[in-house]
N, C-alpha and C positions, 0 to 999 in steps of 0.2 A: 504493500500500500504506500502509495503517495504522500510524504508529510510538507506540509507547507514550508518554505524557507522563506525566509524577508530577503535574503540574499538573491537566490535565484531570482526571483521575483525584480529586485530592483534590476536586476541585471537583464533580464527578458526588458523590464521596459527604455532600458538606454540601448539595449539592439533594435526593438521596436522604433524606438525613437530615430535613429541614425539609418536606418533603413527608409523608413515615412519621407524624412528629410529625402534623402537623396532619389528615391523611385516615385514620391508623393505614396498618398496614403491608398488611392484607388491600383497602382503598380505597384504597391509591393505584395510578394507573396510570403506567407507563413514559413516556409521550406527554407526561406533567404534570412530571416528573421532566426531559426534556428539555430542557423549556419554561426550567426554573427556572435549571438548569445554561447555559444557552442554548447546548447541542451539539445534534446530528441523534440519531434513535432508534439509527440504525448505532454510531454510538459507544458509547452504554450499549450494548449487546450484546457490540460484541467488548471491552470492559474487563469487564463483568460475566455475559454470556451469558445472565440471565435475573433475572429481579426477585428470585426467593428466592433468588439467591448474592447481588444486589447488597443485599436487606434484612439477609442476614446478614453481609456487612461492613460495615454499618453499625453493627449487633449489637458485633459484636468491638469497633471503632474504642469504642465507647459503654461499651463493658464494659470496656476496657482503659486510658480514665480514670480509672476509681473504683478497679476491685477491687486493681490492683499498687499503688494508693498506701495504702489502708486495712490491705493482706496486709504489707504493708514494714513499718508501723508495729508490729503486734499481733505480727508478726516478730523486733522489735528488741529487745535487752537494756535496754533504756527500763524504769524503774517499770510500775507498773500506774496510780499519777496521771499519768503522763506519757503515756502512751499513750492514754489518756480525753482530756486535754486533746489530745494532737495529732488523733488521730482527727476530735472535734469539728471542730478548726479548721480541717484538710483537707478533709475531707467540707464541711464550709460557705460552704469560698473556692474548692472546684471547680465546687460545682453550684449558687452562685450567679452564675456565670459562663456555665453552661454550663445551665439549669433543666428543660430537657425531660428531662437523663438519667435521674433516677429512674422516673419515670412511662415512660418510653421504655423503661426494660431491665427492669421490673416487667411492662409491660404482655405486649413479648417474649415473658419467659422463663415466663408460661402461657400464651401463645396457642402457643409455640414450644418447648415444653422440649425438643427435640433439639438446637437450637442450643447449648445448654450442656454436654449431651452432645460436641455436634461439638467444640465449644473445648476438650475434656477433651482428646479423643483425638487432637488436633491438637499436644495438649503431650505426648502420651507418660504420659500418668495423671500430671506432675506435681502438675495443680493436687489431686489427690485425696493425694499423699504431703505437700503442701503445706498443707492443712486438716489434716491430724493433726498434722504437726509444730507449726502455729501451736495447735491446741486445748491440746495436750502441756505447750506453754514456757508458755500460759493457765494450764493447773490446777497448774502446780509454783509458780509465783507466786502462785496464791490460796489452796493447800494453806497454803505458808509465812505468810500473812496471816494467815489462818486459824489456824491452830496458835499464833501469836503472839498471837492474840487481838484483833486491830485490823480483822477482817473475818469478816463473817458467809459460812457455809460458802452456793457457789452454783457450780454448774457451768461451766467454761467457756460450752457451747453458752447458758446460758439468759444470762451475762454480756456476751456478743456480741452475742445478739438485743436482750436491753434496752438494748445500747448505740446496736447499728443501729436500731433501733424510735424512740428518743428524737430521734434525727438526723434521720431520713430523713423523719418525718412530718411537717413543714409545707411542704416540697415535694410529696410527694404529696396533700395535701390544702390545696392551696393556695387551691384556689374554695371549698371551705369555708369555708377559716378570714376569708377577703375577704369572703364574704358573712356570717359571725359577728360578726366583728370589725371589720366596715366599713374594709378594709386596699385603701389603694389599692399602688401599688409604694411611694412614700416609706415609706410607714406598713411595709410586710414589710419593707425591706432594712432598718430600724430593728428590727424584731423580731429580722431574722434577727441583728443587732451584739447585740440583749441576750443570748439562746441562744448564741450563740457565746463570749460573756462568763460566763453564770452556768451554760450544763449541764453543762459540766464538775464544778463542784460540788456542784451535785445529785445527779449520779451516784455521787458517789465518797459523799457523807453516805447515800446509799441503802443504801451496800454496810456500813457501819460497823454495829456490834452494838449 
C-alpha cells in the first residue's frame, strides 16, 4: 500500500510545474511529468488522480505566492507611498526568483477561468469579501489624498491595475523586451535592480496633481 509522503508530493508538483511551464498545461503529458519527478505514473495518480487536479495545484501553489503577499500589503494600514514601494519590491524579489509565475497564472486563468472560480469557493467567498475590503481601505486613503489636494482623484480599481500593469510587464514580456533591448539575463536582472529602484517613484509623481 501507498503511504503519503509530503516529499514526493512537493516534488511531483515542481515537475508538474516545470513541465506546464515549458509544454503549457493543455501539452503536457503525465508520462513526461513522471519522467521529471522521477516516480512511476501510479504515483501521480493516486496523489493527484488526474492531470487537471494535479495542473490545478499547481495553479493554487502558483497563485498563493503572489496574490496573499501583494493582498497583505494593499491590506495594511501602510501609507499609500509605502505600499507602492512594498508592493514593487515584493512582487520583484518573488518572481525574480520564481519567473515562470506571471506568464504561468496569466496564461491559467484564461485558458482556465474556473480554477479561480474553484479557489473562490474553496475559501468560502473570502477572497471576494476580501477585494472589497482591500478596494474600500484603497478609496478612503485616496478620497483623503484627494481632498487634501496632494493626489489626483483615481479609483481604486484603475490605481491597482496601473500599479499591477507597471510590475508585472517585463516579466510577461520578457522575449520582447530581450529581443528590443538586446537583454541577455545580466543585462534584465540589472533592469529589473533599476525598476525596483525608480517605479516606485514614478508611480506615486503619476498620481500627484
Amino acid at each position: 500500500m501507498i503511504r503519503p509522503d509530503a516529499d514526493t508530493e512537493q516534488r511531483i508538483l515542481q515537475a508538474a510545474r516545470k513541465v506546464f511551464v515549458r509544454r503549457g498545461t493543455s501539452g503536457a503529458r503525465m508520462q513526461e511529468i513522471a519522467a521529471e519527478a522521477d516516480v512511476n505514473q501510479a504515483l501521480l495518480h493516486y496523489y493527484f488522480r488526474s492531470k487537471d487536479r494535479l495542473a490545478e495545484a499547481v495553479f493554487r501553489e502558483a497563485a498563493g505566492r503572489l496574490i496573499p503577499a501583494v493582498a497583505s500589503v494593499l491590506g495594511s494600514e501602510a501609507s499609500l507611498e509605502e505600499k507602492v514601494t512594498k508592493i514593487v519590491h515584493v512582487y520583484i524579489d518573488t518572481v525574480r526568483q520564481n519567473p515562470f509565475l506571471p506568464g504561468y497564472i496569466l496564461a491559467e486563468m484564461h485558458q482556465h477561468p474556473e480554477r479561480l472560480t474553484r479557489l473562490r469557493e474553496s475559501a468560502h467567498g473570502q477572497p471576494v469579501q476580501l477585494v472589497q475590503s482591500l478596494l474600500e481601505k484603497l478609496a478612503g486613503q485616496i478620497e483623503e489624498r484627494v481632498a487634501a489636494g496632494t493626489m489626483r482623484p483615481i479609483s481604486p480599481q484603475h490605481f491597482v491595475a496601473n500599479l499591477m500593469g507597471l510590475i508585472v510587464l517585463p516579466f510577461v514580456a520578457r522575449p520582447v523586451l530581450d529581443v528590443a533591448f538586446g537583454f541577455d539575463n545580466e543585462a534584465f536582472e540589472r533592469f529589473l535592480d533599476e525598476r525596483r529602484r525608480d517605479l516606485p517613484g514614478f508611480i506615486l509623481n503619476a498620481l500627484r496633481p
